[in-house]
N, C-alpha and C positions, 0 to 999 in steps of 0.2 A: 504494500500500500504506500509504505514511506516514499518509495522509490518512483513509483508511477506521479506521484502527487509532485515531487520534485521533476519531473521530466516534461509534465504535463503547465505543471504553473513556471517553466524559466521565462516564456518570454514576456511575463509582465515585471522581472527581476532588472534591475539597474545593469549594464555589466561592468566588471572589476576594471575599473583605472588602475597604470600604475603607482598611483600613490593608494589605494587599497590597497593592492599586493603588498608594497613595502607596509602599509600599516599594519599587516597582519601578520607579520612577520614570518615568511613567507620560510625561511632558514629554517625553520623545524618543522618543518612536512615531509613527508616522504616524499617519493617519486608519485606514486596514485592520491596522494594527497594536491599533491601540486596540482597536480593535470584535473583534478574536481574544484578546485577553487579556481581556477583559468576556467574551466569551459559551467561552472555549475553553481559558481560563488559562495561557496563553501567547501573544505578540504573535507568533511567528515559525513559524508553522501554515500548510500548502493553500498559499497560491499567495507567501507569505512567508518560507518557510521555503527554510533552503539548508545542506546539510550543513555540519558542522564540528567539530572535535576540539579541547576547551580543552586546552593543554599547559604554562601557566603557571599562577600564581595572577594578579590583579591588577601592573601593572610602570609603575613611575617613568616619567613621558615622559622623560627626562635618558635612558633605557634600553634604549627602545623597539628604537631603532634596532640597539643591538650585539642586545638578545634574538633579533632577525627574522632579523639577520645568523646568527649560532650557529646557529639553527630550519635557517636554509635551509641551511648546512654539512652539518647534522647529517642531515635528511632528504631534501636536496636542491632543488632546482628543479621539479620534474616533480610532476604531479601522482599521491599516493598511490591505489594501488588496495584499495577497502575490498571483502570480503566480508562480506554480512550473512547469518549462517546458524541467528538465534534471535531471538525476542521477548522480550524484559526487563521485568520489571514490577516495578518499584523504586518504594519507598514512602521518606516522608520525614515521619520521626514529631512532628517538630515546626519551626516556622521555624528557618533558621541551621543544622539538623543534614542532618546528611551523607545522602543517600540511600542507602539499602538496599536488595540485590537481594531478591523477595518468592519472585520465580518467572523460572526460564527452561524456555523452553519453543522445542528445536528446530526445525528447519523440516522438510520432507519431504526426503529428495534424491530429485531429477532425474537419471537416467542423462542423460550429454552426448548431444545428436544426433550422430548420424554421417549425413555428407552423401555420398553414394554418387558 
């Protein structure tokens, strides 16, 4: 799904200047990273991508360690179960500002199967 939705919505996407590319600092990507931020405007797309939830801003390495400690306190060890049950289409009116939701748009529901 991720992948289709990315393929499908690039071309209302800005594409990368090279002052993006240097903003993103483009030296710690891999090879298949690189080549998805160039054609896709993001490195971590299709077969590099892996879910994840920022729940800090940026954190002191001196901090690292107690923030991850707290984290896993707080939400535990196990891994969270996410449901996805809309598309988000969030615009970002210009570098450095915050993104804005544009449009959410539901999913259909599914009655659960019942196994006889």
């Amino acid at each position: 799904m991720a992948a289709n939705i990315v393929a499908e919505f690039d071309s209302f996407r800005r594409p990368m200047s090279p002052e993006d590319l240097e903003r993103r600092g483009a030296a710690r990507f891999n090879q298949a990273q690189l080549s998805n931020l160039a054609k896709w405007g993001s490195p971590f797309v299709f077969d590099q991508f892996h879910f994840h939830m920022t729940l800090t801003g940026p954190v002191d390495r001196a901090e690292r360690e107690h923030v991850q400690l707290v984290l896993t306190r707080y939400f535990g060890a196990a891994p969270i179960s996410v449901t996805v049950d809309r598309l988000v289409l969030s615009v970002q009116e210009e570098t450095h500002e915050p993104f804005g939701i544009h449009s959410a748009h539901p999913f259909a529901r599914i009655p659960q199967l019942r196994i006889a």
